[in-house]
C-alpha positions in Angstrom: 96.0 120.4 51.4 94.4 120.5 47.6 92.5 123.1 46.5 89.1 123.3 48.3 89.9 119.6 50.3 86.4 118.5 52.0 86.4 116.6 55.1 84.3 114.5 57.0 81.5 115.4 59.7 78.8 114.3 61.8 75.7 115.6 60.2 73.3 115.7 63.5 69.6 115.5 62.3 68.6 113.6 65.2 69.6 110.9 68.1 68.7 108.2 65.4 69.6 110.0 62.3 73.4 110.8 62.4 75.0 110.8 58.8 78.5 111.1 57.7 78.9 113.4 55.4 81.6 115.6 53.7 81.8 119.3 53.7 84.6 121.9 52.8 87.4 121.9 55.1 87.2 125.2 56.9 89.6 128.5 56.0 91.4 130.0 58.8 91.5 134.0 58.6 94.9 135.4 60.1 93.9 135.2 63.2 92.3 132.2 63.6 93.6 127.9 64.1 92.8 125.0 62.3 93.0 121.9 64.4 93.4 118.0 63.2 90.6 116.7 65.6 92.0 113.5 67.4 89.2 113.0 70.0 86.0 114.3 70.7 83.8 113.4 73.5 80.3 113.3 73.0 77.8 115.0 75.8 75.0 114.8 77.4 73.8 117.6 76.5 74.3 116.7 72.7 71.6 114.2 72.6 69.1 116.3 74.0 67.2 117.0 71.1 64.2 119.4 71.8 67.6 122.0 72.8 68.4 121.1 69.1 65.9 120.7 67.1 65.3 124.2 65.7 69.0 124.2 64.9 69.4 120.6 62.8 71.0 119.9 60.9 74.3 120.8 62.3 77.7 119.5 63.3 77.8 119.0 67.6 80.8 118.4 69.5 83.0 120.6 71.6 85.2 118.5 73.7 87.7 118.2 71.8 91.8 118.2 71.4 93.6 117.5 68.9 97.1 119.0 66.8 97.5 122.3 65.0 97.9 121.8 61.7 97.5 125.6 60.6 98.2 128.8 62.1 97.0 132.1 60.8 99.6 134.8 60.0 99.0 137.0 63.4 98.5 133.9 65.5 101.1 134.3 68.1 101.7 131.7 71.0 101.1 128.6 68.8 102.9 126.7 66.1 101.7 123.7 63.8 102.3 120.4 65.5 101.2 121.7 69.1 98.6 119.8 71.1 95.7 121.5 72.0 93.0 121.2 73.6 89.9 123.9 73.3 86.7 124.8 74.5 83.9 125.8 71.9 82.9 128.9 74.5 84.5 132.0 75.6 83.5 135.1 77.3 84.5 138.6 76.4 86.2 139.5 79.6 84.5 143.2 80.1 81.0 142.7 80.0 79.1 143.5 83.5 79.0 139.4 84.1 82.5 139.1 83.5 83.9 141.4 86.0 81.6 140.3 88.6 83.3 136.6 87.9 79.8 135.0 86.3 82.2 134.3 83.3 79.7 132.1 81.9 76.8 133.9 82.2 78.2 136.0 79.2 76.4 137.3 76.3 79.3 136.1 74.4 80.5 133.5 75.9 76.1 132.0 75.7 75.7 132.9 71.9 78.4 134.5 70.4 81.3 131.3 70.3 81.6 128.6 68.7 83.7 126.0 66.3 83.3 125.6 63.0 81.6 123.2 62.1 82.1 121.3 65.4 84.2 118.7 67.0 82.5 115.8 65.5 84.7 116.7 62.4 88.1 115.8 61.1 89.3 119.5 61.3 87.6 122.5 62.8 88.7 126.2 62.7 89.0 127.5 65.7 87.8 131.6 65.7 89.8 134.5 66.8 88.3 135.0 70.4 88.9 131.0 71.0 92.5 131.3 70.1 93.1 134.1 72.3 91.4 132.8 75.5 90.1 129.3 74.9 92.7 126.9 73.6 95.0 125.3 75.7 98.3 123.8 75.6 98.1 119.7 76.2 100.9 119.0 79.1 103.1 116.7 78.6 102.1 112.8 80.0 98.3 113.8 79.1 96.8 111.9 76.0 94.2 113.5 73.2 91.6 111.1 75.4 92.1 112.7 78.5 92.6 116.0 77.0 89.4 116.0 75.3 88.1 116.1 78.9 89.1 119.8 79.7 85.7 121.0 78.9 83.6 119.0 80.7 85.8 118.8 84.0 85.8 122.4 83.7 82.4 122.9 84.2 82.1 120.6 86.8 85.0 122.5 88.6 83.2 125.7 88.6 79.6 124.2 89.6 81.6 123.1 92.8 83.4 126.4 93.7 80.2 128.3 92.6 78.2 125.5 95.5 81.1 126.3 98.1 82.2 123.0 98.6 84.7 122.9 101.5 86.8 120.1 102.9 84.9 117.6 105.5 81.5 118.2 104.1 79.3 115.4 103.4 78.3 115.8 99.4 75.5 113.8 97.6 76.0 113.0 94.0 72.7 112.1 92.4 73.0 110.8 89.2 76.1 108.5 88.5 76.6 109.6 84.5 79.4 111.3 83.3 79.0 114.4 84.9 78.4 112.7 88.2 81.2 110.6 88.1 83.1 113.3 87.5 81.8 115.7 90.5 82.2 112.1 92.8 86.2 112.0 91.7 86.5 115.8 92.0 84.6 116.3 95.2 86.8 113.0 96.8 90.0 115.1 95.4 89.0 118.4 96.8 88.7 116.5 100.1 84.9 116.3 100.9 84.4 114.4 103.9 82.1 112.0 103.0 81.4 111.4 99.2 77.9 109.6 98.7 77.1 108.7 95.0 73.3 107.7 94.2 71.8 106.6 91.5 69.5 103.4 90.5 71.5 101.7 88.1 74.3 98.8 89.2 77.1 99.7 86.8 76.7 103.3 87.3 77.4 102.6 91.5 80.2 100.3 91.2 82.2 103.0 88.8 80.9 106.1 91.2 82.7 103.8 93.9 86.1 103.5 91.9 86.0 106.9 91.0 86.2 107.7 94.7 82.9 107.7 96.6 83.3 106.9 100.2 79.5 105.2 100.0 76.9 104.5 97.1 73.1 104.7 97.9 70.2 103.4 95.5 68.3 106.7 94.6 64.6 105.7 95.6 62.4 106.3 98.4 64.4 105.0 101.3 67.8 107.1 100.3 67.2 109.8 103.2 67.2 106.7 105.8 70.2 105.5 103.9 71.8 109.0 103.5 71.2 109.4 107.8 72.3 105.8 108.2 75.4 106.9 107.0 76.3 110.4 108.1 75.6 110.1 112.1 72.4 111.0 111.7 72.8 114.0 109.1 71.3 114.5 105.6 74.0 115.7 103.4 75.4 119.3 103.4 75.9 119.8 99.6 73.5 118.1 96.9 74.9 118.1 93.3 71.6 117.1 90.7 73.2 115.4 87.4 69.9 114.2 86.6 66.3 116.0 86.5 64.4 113.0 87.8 66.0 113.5 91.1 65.3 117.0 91.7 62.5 116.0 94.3 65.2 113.7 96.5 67.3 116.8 96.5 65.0 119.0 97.7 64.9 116.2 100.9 68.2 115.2 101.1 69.7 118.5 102.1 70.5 119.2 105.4 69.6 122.3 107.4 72.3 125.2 106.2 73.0 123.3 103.3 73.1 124.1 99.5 71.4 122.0 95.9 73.5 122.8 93.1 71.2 122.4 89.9 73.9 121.3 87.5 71.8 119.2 85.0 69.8 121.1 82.8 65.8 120.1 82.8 63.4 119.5 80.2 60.9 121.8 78.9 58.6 123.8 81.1 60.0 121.6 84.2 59.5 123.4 88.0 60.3 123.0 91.1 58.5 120.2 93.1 57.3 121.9 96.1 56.6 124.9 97.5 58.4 128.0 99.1 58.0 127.1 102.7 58.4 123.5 102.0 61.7 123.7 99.9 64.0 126.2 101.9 61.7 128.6 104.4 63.2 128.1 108.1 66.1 125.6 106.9 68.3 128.5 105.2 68.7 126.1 102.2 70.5 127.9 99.4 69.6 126.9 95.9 71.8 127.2 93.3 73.0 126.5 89.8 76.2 126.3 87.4 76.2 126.6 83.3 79.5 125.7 81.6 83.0 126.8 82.5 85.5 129.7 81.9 89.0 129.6 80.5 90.1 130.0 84.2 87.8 126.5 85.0 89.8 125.3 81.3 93.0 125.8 83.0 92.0 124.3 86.3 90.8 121.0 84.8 93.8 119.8 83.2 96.2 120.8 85.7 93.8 118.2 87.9 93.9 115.5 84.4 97.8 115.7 84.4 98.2 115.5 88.3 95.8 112.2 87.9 93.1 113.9 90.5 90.7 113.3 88.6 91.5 110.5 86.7 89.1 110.7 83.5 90.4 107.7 81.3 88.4 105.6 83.8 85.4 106.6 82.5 85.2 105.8 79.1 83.7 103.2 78.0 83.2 103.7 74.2 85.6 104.3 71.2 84.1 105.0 68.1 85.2 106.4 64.7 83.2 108.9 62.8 81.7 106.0 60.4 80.1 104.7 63.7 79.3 107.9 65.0 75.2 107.0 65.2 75.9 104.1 66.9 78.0 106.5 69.8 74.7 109.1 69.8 73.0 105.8 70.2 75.2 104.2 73.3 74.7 108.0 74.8 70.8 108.7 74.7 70.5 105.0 75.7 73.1 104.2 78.4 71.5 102.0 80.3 70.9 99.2 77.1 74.7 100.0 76.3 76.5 100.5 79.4 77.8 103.7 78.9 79.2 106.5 80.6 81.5 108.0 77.4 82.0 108.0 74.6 84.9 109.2 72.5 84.9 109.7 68.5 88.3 109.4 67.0 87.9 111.2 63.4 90.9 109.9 61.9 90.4 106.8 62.7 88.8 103.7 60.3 
């Protein structure tokens, strides 16, 4: 590269103001990686702008994979030309969280990692502490696309071990968005019993049921007659929230014994619908939640992408290049009026 080459971001101001920009491509220290970004999948939790909006303006995106293009002088492990996939968040390994295996309850791994600037970029540097425990080898037969997946699956991976999921249970997905889709392919994978995905929009049912879901029930007021209709009588024994609105039905939609795994985050100030002897006294209800994934969950999820488990090119439904990058924010804070479930920015691409 020239002498002080810039590059072209994402500039994130808002959901409606996404400008592309150019900035200095990053240096790499010795330790460090610089990655060619080939695709970059935009999240959920991207577009949710009060989490953001002390922070703006600012580059997002973390699920990413791409080639290395340089390596830093003590870098060992990796060459230029590799494929990689990495996560943006990594935890130190020794803290009290980490050797009690809440990985991603780490100080370090909450607020001390990152990319720089971020995945909506052509290149991004990847730090020290990512290259030693957060990048990841692409196998072979596994394209950028699905690769760029790692993260995400990751995290859904751990929310399911973290909820105990075991073979033959009935689970109820509610909320059919990415990360639903996603917990209704793994959970059919991981061999659930009976794999129920809910939700209140059309499009979002019919690609829950080619994802794997055994059933797919409209999330209103008559889904606990549906849910019993379907399950001999039974409500369901593990509850996975993608979606805040549907916190109440999963508070009544668990069976007896049975577990809620909190997985979406909520807005601002939200609480639990309910009270103590209503939600879980008598019924031994656990209540639970899951925040991002660990380089162990990294590992896990594209061993499942390359085996074709989980198979994640079904679920996107967006291409975009970086020019068109508000019109991807766009498709993702309004999926319904664009039918979306993901969206992937190509950087290099025109």
């Amino acid at each position: 590269m020239s002498e002080d080459p810039k590059m072209r971001v994402l500039m994130y101001y808002s959901n409606h103001d996404v400008r592309l920009e150019r900035v200095p491509v990053p240096k790499i220290g010795p330790d460090e990686i610089l990655m060619r970004v080939i695709a970059s999948g935009i999240c959920g939790s991207d577009v949710i702008e009060w989490y953001r909006r002390d922070k703006v303006p600012l580059v997002l995106g973390h699920e990413v994979a791409g080639e290395v293009v340089y390596v830093g002088e003590d870098v060992e492990g990796y060459e230029e030309g590799d494929r990689v996939a990495a996560t943006h968040h990594v935890p130190c390994n020794t803290c009290h969280y980490c050797l009690k295996g809440h990985h991603t309850v780490c100080e370090t791994l909450l607020r001390g990692t990152h990319f720089d600037p971020g995945g909506f970029a052509e290149y991004v540097r990847i730090p020290a502490i990512n290259v030693d425990r957060g990048v990841f080898k692409i196998p072979d037969g596994v394209s950028f696309e699905d690769a760029s997946f790692m993260e995400p699956l990751a995290c859904v991976s751990r929310g399911q071990r973290h909820a105990g999921l075991k073979s033959g249970q009935t689970v109820l997905i509610l909320g059919c968005g990415i990360s639903g889709l996603l917990h209704v392919s793994l959970a059919r994978a991981l061999g659930a019993g009976l794999v129920i995905g809910a939700d209140t929009i059309p499009f979002r049912l019919e690609k829950a049921k080619s994802l794997g879901a055994h059933v797919t029930l409209a999330a209103t007021d008559t889904l606990i007659d549906s849910l019993r209709d379907v399950n001999e009588g039974y409500l369901a024994d593990l509850v996975i929230i993608c979606f805040e609105g549907f916190i109440p039905l999963a508070l009544q939609t668990v069976e007896r014994g049975g577990t809620v795994l909190f997985f979406a985050g909520a807005s601002e100030g939200m609480t639990l619908p309910g009270t103590i002897n209503a939600i879980f006294w008598r019924t031994e209800v656990t209540l639970t939640s899951s925040y991002g994934g660990s380089p162990g969950d990294c590992d896990t999820a594209l061993r499942l992408i390359r085996s074709g488990a989980v198979p994640v090119g079904k679920l996107i439904t967006h291409r975009m290049a970086l020019a068109d990058g508000v019109k991807g924010f766009q498709a993702v804070s309004s999926p319904v009026e664009h039918e979306c479930i993901k969206v992937i920015i190509e950087p290099h691409k025109d």
